[in-house]
C-alpha positions as CSV (number, residue, x, y, z in Angstrom):
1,X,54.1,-99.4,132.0
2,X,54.2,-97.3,134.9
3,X,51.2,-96.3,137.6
4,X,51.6,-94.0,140.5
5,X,49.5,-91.2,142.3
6,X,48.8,-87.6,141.6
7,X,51.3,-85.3,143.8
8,X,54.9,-85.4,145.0
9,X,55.5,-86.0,148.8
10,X,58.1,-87.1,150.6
11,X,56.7,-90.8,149.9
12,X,56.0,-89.7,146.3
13,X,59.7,-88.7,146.2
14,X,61.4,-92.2,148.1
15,X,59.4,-94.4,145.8
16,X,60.8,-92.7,142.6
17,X,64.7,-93.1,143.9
18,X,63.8,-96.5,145.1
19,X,62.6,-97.3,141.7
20,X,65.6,-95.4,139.7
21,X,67.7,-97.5,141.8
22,X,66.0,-100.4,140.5
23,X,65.9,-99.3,137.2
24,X,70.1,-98.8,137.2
25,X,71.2,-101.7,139.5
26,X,69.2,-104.6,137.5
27,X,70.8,-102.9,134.1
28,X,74.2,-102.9,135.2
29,X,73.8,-106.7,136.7
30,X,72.5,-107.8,133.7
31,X,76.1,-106.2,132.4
32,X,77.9,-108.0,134.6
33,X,76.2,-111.2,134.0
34,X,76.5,-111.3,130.3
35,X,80.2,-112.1,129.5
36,X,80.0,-115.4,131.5
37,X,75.9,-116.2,130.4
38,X,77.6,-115.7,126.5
39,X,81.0,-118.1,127.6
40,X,77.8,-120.4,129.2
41,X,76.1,-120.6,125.6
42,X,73.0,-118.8,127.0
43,X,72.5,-116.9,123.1
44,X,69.0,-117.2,122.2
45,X,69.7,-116.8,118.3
46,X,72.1,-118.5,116.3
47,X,72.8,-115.5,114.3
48,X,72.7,-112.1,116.3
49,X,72.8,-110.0,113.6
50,X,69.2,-111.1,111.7
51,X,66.9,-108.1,111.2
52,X,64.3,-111.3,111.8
53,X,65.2,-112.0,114.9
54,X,63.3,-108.6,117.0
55,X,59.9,-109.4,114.6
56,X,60.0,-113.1,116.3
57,X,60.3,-111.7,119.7
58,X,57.6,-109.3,119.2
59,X,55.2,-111.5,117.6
60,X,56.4,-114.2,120.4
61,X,55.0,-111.1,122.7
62,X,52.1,-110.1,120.9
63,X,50.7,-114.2,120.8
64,X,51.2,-114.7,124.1
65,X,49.2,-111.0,125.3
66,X,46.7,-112.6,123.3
67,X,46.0,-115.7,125.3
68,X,46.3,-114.3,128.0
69,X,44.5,-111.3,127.4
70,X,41.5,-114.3,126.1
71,X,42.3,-116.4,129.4
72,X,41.4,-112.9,130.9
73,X,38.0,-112.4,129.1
74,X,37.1,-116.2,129.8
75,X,37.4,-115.4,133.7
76,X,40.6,-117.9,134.1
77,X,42.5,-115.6,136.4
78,X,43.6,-117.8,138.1
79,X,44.8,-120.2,134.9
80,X,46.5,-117.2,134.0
81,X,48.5,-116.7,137.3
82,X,49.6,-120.4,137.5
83,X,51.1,-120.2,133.5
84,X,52.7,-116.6,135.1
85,X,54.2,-118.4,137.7
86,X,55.2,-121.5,135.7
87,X,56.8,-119.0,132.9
88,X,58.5,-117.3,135.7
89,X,60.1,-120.8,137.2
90,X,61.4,-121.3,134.0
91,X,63.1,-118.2,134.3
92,X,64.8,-118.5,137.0
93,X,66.2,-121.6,136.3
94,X,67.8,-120.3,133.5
95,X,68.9,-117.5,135.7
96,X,70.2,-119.7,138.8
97,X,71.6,-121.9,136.3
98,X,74.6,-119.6,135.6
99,X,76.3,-119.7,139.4
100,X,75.5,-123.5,139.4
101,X,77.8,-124.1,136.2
102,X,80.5,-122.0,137.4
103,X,80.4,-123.4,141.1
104,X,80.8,-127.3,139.5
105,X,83.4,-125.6,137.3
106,X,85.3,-124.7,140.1
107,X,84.6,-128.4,141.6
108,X,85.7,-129.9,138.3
109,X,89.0,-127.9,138.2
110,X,88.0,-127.2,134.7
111,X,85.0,-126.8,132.5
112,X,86.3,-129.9,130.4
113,X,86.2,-132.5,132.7
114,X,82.7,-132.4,134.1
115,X,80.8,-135.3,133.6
116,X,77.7,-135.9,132.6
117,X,76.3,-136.7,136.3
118,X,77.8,-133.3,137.4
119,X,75.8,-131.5,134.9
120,X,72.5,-133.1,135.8
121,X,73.4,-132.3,139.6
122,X,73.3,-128.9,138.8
123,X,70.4,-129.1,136.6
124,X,68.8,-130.4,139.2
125,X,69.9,-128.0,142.1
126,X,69.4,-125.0,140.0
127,X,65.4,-126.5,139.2
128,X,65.2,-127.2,142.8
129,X,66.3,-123.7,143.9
130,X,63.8,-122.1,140.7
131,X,61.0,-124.2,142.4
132,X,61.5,-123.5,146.0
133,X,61.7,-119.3,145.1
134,X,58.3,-119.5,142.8
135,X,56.7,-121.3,146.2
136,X,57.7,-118.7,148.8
137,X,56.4,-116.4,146.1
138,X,53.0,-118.3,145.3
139,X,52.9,-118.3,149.4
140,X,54.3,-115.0,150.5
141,X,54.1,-112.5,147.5
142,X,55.1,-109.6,149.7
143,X,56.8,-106.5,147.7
144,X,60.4,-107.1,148.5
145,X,60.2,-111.0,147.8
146,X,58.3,-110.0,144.2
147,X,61.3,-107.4,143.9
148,X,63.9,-110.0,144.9
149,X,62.7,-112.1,142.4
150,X,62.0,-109.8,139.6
151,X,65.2,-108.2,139.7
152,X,66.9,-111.9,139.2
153,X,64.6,-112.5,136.1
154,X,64.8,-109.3,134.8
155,X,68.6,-109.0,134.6
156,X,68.8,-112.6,133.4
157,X,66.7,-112.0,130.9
158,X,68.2,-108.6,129.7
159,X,71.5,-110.0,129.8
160,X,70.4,-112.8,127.2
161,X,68.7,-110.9,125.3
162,X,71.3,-108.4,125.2
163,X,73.8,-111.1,124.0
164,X,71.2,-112.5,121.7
165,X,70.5,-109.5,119.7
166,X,73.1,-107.6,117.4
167,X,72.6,-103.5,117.1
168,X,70.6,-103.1,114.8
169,X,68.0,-106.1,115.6
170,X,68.1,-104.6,119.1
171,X,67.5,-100.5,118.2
172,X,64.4,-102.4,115.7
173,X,63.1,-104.4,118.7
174,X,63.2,-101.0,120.5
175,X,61.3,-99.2,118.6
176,X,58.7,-101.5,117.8
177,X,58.3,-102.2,121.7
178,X,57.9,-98.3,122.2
179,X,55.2,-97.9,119.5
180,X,53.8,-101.5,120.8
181,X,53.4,-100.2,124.0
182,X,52.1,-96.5,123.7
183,X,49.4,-98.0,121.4
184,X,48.6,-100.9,124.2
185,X,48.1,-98.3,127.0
186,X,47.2,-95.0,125.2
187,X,45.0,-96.5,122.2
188,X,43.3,-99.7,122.8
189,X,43.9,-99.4,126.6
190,X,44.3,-103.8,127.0
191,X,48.0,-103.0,128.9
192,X,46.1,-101.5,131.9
193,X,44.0,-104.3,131.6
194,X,47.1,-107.1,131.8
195,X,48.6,-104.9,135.1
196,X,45.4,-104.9,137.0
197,X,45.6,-109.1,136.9
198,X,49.1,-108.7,137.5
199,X,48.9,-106.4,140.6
200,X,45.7,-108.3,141.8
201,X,47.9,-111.8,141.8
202,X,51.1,-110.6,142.9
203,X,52.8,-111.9,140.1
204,X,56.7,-111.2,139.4
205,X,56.4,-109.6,136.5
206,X,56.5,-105.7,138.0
207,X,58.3,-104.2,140.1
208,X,56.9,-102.6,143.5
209,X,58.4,-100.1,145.7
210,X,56.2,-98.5,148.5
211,X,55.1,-94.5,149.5
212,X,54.2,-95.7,153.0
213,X,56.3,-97.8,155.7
214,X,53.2,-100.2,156.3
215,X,52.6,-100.9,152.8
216,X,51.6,-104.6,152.1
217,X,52.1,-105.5,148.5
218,X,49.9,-108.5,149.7
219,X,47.1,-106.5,150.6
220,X,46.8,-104.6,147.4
221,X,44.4,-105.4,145.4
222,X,43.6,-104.4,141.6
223,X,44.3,-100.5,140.4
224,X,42.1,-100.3,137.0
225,X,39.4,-98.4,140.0
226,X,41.6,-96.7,141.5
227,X,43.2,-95.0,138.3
228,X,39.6,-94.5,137.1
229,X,38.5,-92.7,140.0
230,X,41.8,-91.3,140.2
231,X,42.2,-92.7,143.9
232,X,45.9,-92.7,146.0
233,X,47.6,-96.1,145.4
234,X,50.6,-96.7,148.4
235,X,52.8,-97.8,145.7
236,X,54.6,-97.1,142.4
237,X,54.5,-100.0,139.9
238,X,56.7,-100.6,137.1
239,X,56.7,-103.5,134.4
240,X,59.6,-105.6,134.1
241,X,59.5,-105.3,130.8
242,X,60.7,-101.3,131.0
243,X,64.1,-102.6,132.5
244,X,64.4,-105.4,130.3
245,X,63.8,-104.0,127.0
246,X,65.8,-101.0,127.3
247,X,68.3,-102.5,129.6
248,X,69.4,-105.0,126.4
249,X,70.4,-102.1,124.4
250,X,73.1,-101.8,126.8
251,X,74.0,-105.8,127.0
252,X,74.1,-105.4,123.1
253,X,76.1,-102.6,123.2
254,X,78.8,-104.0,125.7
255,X,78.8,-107.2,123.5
256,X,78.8,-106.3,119.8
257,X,80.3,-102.3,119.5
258,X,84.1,-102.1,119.2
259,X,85.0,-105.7,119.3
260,X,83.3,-107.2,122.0
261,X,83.3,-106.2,126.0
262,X,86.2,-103.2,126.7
263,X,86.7,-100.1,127.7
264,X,85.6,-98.4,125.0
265,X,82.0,-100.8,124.4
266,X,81.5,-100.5,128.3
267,X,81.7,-96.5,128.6
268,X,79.2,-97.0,125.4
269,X,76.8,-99.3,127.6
270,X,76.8,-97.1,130.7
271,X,76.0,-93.8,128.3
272,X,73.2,-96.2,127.1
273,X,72.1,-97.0,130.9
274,X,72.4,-93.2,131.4
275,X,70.3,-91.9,129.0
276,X,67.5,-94.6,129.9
277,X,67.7,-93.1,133.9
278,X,67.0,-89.6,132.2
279,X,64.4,-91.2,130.2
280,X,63.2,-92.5,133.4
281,X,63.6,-88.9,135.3
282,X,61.4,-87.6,132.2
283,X,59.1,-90.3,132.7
284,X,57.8,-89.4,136.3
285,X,57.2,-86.0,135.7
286,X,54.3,-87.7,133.2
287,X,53.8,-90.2,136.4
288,X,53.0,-87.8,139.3
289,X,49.9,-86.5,137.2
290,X,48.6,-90.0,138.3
291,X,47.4,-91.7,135.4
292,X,49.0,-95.2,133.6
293,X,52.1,-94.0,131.4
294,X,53.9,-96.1,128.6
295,X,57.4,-96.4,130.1
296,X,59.0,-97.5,126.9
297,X,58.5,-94.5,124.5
298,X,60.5,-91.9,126.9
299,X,62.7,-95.2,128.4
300,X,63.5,-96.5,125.2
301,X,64.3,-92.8,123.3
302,X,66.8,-91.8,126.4
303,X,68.4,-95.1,126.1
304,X,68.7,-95.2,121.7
305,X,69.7,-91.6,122.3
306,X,71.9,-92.4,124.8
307,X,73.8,-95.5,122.7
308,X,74.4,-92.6,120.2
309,X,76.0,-90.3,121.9
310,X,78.2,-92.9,123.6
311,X,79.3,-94.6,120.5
312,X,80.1,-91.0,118.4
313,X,82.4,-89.9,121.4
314,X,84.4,-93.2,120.8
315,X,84.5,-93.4,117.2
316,X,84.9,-90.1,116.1
C-alpha cells in the first residue's frame, strides 16, 4: 500500500524518484542475490512448481493479518511491535546469513571442508549481526536506518521467494495478492488500519522517503487522521510487501524461464522489473490525489504484463 499527499511539488516530485529508485535497486539486488541464496539451499518449497505452494503463502498471510489485526483491537500495540521486530530479526538472519557462508567458504578453501564449528561460527555471527541491526532499529528508528534495513529484508526475501516459486505458482500468488490487497484497502479498509500501527512504531516493514530535508521518521506519528482529514504528511510510504511481491516475478523469471539464469531469462527478468516501474509511474498519478492506494493491482499488472512481453520477444 502506498500513502502520500495531495499535489506535486518539488518535494512531491524527489520523494517519488527516491521511492522508484527504491523500488528498482532492491528488485535487481534480490536478482543478484538469488543464484548464490539457491547454490546456499535457501528454497522455501521442495517442489517449485506446486500450484499449492502460492495458496499456503497467502493463507500464511491472511493468519498472521489476523492476529495481528486481533492483537490490534485488544490494545497490544506494543505486543504487536515486539513480534514485528522479532519476525524482522529472523529476517535478517536469513539475509546476513548468505555473505557469512560464502566468507567461511573462502576461509575453508572450499565449501566441502567446513566443519561443523565453522558453520555454528557463522550461525552465530550472522544472529549476532541480525540482533545488533533490530537494536539500533528498536533505539534509533530514523527513516534511512528503517530503509537500510528494509531494503536488506526485502530483497532477501524476494530473492527466496523468487527461487521458491515456479511461474505459474508465482503469476497465481500475484494475482491473489493484487485482489487481496485492493479488497484490504478499498473494501474492508483493515490495510490502512495495519500501516497506521506500522508508521506509529517505526517498524521495518515500509519503506520511507521524505518531501522535506528536516523530516524525522521518528517524529511521525500515525497517518489514519491525517488521510481522513486529508492533512499534508512529510513523507511517502510504501509497503515492503509492493517490492517483494512483484519483485519475485522477476527472481522466478531469472530462475525457472529458458533453463535457468542467462541471457535470455535475464533480459526476461529486467522486462518484468520494467513493467513493474511503469506500474509504479501509473501508480502515483493515483497517489498525488492523497488518499491510501493498493500498490499491488497496478504493481503487479505492469510486472505480469511485463514477464509477457519479455518472454514472447525471446521465444518467438
Amino acid at each position: 500500500m502506498y500513502m502520500g499527499s495531495k499535489g506535486l511539488s518539488k518535494g512531491e516530485l524527489y520523494s517519488i524518484l527516491g521511492m522508484g529508485a527504491i523500488f528498482v535497486f532492491t528488485q535487481i539486488l534480490a536478482l543478484v542475490i538469488s543464484t548464490p541464496m539457491q547454490d546456499a539451499g535457501y528454497q522455501a518449497f521442495e517442489d517449485p512448481q506446486d500450484p499449492l505452494n502460492p495458496i499456503m503463502y497467502m493463507v500464511t498471510i491472511l493468519l498472521f493479518t489476523g492476529v495481528i489485526l486481533l492483537l490490534l483491537k485488544a490494545g497490544k500495540k506494543n505486543f504487536i511491535k515486539g513480534l514485528i521486530l522479532f519476525a524482522s530479526c529472523l529476517a535478517l538472519y536469513s539475509v546476513l546469513l548468505l555473505p557469512y557462508i560464502y566468507i567461511f567458504w573462502y576461509m575453508a578453501g572450499t565449501p566441502a571442508i567446513i566443519s561443523g564449528a565453522l558453520i555454528n561460527l557463522m550461525n552465530i555471527a550472522a544472529l549476532a549481526t541480525a540482533i545488533f541491526l533490530t537494536y539500533i532499529l528498536h533505539k534509533f528508528p530514523e527513516w534511512y536506518v528503517v530503509n537500510t534495513l528494509g531494503i536488506m529484508i526485502g530483497a532477501g526475501v524476494t530473492s527466496i521467494l523468487g527461487i521458491s516459486l515456479g511461474i505459474l505458482p508465482i503469476l497465481i500468488l500475484l494475482i491473489g495478492l493484487a485482489i487481496y490487497d485492493a479488497i484490504a484497502v478499498y473494501k474492508t479498509k483493515h490495510m490502512i488500519a495495519l500501516a497506521d500501527v506500522v508508521v506509529e512504531q517505526h517498524l521495518p516493514v515500509l519503506l520511507v522517503v521524505p518531501k522535506a530535508k528536516n523530516y524525522s521518521f521518528r517524529k511521525q506519528k500515525g497517518i489514519k487522521k491525517n488521510l481522513k482529514k486529508k492533512k499534508r504528511i512529510d513523507a511517502m510510504f510504501m509497503g515492503l510487501g509492493d517490492i517483494i511481491i512483484p519483485g519475485s516475478l522477476a527472481v522466478s523469471a531469472y530462475t525457472f524461464t529458458f533453463g535457468g539464469p542467462g541471457f535470455e531469462s535475464g533480459m526476461v527478468a529486467m522486462a518484468t522489473i520494467i513493467g513493474g516501474t511503469i506500474g509504479f509511474l501509473a501508480l502515483m498519478r493515483y497517489v498525488m490525489k492523497g488518499n491510501a492506494q493498493a500498490g499491488l493491482p497496478l504493481l503487479n499488472t505492469g510486472a505480469i504484463l511485463g514477464f509477457a512481453i519479455g518472454f514472447l520477444i525471446f521465444t518467438i
